[in-house]
C-alpha positions as CSV (number, residue, x, y, z in Angstrom):
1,X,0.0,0.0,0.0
2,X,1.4,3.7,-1.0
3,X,1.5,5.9,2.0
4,X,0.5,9.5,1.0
5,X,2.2,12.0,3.3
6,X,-1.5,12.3,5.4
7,X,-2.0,8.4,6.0
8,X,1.9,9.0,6.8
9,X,0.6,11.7,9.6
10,X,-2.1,9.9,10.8
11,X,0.4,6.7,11.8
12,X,2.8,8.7,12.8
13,X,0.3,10.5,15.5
14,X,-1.7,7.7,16.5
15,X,1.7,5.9,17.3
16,X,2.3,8.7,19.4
17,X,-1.2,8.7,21.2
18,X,-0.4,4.8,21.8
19,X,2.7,5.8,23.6
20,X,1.1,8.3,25.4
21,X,-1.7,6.0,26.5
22,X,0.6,2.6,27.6
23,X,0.6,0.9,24.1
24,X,3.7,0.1,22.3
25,X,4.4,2.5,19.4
26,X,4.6,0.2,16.5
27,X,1.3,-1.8,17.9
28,X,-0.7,1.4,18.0
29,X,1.0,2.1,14.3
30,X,-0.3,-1.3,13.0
31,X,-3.2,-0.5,14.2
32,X,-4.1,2.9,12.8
33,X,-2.4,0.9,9.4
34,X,-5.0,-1.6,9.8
35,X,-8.1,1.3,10.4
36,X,-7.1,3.5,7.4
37,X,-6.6,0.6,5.4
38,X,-9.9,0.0,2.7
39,X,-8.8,-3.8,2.6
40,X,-7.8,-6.6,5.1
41,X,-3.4,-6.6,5.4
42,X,-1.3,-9.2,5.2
43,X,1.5,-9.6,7.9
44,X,4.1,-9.6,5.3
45,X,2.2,-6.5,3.9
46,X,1.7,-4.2,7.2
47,X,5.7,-5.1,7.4
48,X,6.4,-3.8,3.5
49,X,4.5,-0.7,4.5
50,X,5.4,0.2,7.8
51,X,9.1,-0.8,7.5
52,X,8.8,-2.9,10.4
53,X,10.3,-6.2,11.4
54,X,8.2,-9.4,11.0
55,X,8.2,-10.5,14.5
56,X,7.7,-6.6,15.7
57,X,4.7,-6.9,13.4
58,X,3.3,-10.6,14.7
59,X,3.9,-9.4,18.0
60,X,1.6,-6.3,17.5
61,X,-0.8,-8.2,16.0
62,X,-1.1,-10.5,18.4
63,X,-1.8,-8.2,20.8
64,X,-4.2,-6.2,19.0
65,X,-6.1,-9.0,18.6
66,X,-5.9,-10.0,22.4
67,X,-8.0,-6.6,22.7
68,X,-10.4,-7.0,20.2
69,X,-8.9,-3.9,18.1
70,X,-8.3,-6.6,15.2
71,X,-9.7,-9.3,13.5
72,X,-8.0,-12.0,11.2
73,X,-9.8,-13.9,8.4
74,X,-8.8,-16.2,5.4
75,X,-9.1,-15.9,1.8
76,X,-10.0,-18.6,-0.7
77,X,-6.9,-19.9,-2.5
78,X,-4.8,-18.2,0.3
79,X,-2.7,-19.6,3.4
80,X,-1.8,-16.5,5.1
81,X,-4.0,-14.7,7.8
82,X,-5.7,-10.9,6.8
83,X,-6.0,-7.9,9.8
84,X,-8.5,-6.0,9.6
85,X,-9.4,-3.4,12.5
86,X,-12.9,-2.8,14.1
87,X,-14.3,-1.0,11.0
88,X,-17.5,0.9,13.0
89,X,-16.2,3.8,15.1
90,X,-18.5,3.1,17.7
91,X,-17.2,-0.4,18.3
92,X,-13.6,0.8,18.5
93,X,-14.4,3.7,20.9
94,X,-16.4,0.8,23.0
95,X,-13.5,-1.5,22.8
96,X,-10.7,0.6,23.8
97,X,-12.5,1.8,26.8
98,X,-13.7,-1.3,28.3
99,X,-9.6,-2.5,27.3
100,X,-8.5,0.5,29.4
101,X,-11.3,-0.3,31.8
102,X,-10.1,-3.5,32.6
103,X,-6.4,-3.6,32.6
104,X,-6.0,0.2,34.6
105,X,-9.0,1.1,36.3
106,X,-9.9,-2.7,37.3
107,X,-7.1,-3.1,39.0
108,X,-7.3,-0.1,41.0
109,X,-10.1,0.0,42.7
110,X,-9.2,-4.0,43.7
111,X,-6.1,-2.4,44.9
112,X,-7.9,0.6,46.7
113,X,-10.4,-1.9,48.2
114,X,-7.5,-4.5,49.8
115,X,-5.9,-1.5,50.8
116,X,-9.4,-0.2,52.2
117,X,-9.6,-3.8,54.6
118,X,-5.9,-3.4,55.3
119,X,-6.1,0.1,57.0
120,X,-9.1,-1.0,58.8
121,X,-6.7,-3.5,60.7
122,X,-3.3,-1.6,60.7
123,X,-3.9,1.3,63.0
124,X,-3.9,3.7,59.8
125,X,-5.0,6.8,61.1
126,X,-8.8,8.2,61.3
127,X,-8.2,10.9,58.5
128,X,-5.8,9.2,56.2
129,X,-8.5,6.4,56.1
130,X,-11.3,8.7,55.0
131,X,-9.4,10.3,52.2
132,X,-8.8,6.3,50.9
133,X,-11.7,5.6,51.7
134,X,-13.1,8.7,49.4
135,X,-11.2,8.0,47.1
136,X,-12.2,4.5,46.3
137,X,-15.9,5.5,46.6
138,X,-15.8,8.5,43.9
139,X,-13.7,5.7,41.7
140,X,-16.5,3.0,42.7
141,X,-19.1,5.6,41.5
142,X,-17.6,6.4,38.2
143,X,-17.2,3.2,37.6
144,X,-20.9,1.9,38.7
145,X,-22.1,4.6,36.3
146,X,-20.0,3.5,33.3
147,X,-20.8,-0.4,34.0
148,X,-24.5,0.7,33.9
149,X,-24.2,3.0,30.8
150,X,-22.3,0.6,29.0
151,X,-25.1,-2.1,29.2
152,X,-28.1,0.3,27.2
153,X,-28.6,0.1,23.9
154,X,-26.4,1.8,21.5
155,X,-29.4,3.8,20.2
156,X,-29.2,5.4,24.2
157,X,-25.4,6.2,23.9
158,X,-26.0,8.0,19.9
159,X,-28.9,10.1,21.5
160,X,-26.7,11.1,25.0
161,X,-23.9,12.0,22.0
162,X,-26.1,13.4,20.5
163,X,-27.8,16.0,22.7
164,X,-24.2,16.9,24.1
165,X,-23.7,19.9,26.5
166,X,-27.3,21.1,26.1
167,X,-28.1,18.0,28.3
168,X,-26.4,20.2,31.0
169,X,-29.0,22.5,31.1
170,X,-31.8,20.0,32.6
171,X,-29.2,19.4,35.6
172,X,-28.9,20.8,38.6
173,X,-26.3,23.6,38.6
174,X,-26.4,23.4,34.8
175,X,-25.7,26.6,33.0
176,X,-28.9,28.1,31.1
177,X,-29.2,29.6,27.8
């Protein structure tokens, strides 16, 4: 595949936001590859294009997949395995997310809670234990209310999108108009 000098940008700068966000460079790189790209890739041709090494490649790939960010297939009359990434927007945002979800935030409030049942029994003192303690509750909250968000139908999320900051105005504290 010929790179013009804006597929080139796009790449580049997602590799960047992959760095920035915890995710190898060259894995975020095959990825935004594999979401410009109109066809499903080859290893051997996400190599070609990207200049990079055929195990940095299966590697990537590998762990794309492990997220559900990409999704291989086979073609009649053909041994080798096509990528192809999450070709609906919507899907990708969602996926990313609950990816994040589960491998940073997850983890933390586990964390916060053990820590939570440890200060309870380690003579922690009175205030240091309330700002934990606050602390895992706001967390639990935000998390409550994206477990619960992320279960209505997508037709919900589009029309929440949709009405944007004018939702604001129905809330308390909301600015008016």
């Amino acid at each position: 595949m010929h790179l013009t000098p804006a597929m080139q940008n796009f790449i580049l700068h997602w590799g960047e936001m992959g760095s920035k966000w915890g995710v190898n460079r060259s894995v975020a790189q095959i990825h935004a590859l594999l979401h410009i790209s109109p066809d499903a890739m080859t290893a051997e041709e996400i190599c070609e294009t990207l200049n990079l090494a055929r195990s940095n490649v299966s590697n990537g790939l590998k762990e794309l997949q492990s997220q559900g960010l990409v999704k291989s297939s086979r073609q009649l009359g053909d041994r080798r395995d096509h990528f192809t990434s999450i070709r609906d927007m919507f899907d990708l945002v969602d996926a990313v997310v609950a990816a994040r979800r589960e491998r940073e935030f997850a983890p933390t409030l586990r964390a916060l809670e053990e820590v939570m049942a440890e200060a309870e029994e380690d003579h922690t003192p009175k205030v240091i234990k309330a700002r934990m303690g606050e602390t895992l509750r706001v967390m639990q909250m935000f998390d409550d209310w994206y477990m619960d968000f992320s279960r209505l139908p997508r037709a919900v999320h589009l029309a929440v999108l949709k009405m944007g900051s004018k939702l604001v105005r129905f809330l308390p504290g909301g600015k008016s108009d």
